[in-house]
C-alpha positions as CSV (number, residue, x, y, z in Angstrom):
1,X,-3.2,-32.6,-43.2
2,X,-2.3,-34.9,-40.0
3,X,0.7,-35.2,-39.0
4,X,2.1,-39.4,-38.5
5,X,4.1,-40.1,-35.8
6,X,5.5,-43.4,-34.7
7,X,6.7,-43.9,-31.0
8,X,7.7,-48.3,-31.7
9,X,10.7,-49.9,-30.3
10,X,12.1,-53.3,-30.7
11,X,15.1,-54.8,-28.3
12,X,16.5,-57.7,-27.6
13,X,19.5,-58.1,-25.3
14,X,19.7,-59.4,-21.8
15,X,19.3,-58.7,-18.3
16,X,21.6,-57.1,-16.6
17,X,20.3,-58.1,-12.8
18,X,17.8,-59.8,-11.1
19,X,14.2,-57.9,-11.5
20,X,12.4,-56.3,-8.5
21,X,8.5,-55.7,-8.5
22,X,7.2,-52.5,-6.9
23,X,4.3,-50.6,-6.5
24,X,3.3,-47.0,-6.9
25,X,1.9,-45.4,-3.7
26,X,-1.8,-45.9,-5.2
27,X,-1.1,-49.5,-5.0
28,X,-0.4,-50.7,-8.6
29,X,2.3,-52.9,-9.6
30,X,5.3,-52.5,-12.2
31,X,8.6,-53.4,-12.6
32,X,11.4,-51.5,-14.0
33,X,14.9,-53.2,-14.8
34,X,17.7,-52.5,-17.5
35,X,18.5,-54.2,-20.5
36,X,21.5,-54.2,-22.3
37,X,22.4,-54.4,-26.2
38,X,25.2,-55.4,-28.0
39,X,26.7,-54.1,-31.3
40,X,29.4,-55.8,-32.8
41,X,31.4,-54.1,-35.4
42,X,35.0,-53.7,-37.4
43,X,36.9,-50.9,-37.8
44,X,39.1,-50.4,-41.2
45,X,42.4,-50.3,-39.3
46,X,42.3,-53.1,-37.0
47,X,41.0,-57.1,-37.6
48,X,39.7,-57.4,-34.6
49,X,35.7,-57.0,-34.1
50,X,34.6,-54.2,-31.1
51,X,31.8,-54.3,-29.1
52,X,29.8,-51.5,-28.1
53,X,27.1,-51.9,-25.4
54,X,24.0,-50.0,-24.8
55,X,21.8,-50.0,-21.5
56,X,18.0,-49.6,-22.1
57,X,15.4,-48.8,-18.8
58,X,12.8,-50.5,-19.9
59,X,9.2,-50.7,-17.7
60,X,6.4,-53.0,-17.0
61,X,3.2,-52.0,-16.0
62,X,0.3,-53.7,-14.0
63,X,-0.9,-57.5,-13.1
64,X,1.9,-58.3,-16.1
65,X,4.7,-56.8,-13.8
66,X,3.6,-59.7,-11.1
67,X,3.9,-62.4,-14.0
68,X,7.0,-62.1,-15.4
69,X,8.9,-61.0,-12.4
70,X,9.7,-64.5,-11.8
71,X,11.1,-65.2,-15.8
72,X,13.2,-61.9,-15.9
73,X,16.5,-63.0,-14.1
74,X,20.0,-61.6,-14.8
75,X,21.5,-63.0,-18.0
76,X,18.0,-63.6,-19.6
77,X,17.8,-62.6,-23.3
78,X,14.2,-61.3,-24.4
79,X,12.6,-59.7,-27.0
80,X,11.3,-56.4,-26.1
81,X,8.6,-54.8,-28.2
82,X,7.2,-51.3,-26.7
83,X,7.4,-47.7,-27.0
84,X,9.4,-44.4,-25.7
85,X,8.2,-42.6,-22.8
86,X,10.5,-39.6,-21.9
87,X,9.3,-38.2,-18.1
88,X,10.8,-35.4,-15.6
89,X,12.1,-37.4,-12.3
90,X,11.8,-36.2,-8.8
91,X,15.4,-34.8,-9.0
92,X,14.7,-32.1,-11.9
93,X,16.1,-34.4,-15.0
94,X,14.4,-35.7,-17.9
95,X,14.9,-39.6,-18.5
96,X,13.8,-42.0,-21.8
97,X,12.4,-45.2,-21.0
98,X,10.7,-48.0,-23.0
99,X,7.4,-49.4,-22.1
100,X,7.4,-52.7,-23.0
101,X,3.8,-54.2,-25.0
102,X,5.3,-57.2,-25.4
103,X,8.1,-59.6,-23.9
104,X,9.7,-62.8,-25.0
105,X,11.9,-65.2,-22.9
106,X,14.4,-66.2,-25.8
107,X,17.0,-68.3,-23.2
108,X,17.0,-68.3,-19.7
109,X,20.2,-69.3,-17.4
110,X,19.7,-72.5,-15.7
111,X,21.7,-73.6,-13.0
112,X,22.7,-77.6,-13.2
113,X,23.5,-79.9,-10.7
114,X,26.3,-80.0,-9.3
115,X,29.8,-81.6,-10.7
116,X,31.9,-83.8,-9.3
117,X,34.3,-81.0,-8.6
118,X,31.5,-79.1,-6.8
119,X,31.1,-76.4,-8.9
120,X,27.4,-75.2,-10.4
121,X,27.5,-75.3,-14.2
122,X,25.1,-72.6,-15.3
123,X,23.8,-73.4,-19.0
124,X,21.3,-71.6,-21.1
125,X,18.0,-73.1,-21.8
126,X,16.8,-72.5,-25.2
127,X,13.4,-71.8,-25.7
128,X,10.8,-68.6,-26.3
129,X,8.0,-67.8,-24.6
130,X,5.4,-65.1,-25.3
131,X,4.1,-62.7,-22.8
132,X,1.4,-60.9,-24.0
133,X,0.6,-57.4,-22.3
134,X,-2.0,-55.8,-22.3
135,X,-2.0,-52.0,-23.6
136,X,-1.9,-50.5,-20.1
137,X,-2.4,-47.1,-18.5
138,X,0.7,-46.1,-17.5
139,X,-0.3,-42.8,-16.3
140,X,-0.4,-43.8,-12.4
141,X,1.1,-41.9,-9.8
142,X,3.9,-42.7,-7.9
């Protein structure tokens, strides 16, 4: 009988600084930047909610790295739909990443103009955007 296995993943949180794109030494592009997640909960004793934060690495892979580099900005909430991908680094250790299939800008921060007081007001601007990637060959050296 075969065995089913399912590798999916589904995030969405913001990010937590400005993304970089880089290449592998082969010359292909990705772009790797961390995500975080927030859980809000309540414990019996106290009224107060808690927060508890989790940081995601999460990957893009190829021509798609060099198109969303310029929507991926610290603070950005997305939607990240992808799959786990557990690798040995160059130091010895074992690290769990997410390779993201699929993005989505939910809100962006926008700086405004200027106030009278001279001081940038930084809103969010609502909206979602799909970013369709393709199923990629991450298997490229680096």
């Amino acid at each position: 009988m075969a065995q089913i296995n399912l590798n999916k993943v589904f995030l969405i949180g913001r990010v937590v600084r400005d993304v970089e794109l880089s290449y592998t030494k082969s010359g292909s592009p990705y772009t790797r930047f961390s995500l975080v997640t927030s859980r809000y909960y309540k414990r019996k004793d106290e009224n107060d909610f808690q927060e508890e934060s989790t940081f995601v690495d999460v990957v893009i892979w190829g021509n798609q790295a060099e198109r969303v580099i310029e929507k991926l900005t610290k603070g950005t909430s997305v939607f990240v739909e992808g799959r786990l991908r557990s690798f040995k680094t160059e130091k010895g250790y074992y690290k769990v990443e997410v390779v993201c299939e699929k993005l989505q800008v939910i809100s962006s921060k926008e700086k405004n103009s200027t106030s009278s007081e001279g001081l940038t007001d930084t809103s969010e601007k609502s909206q979602i955007e799909d970013i369709e990637l393709e199923d990629l060959d991450e298997n490229v050296e680096f």
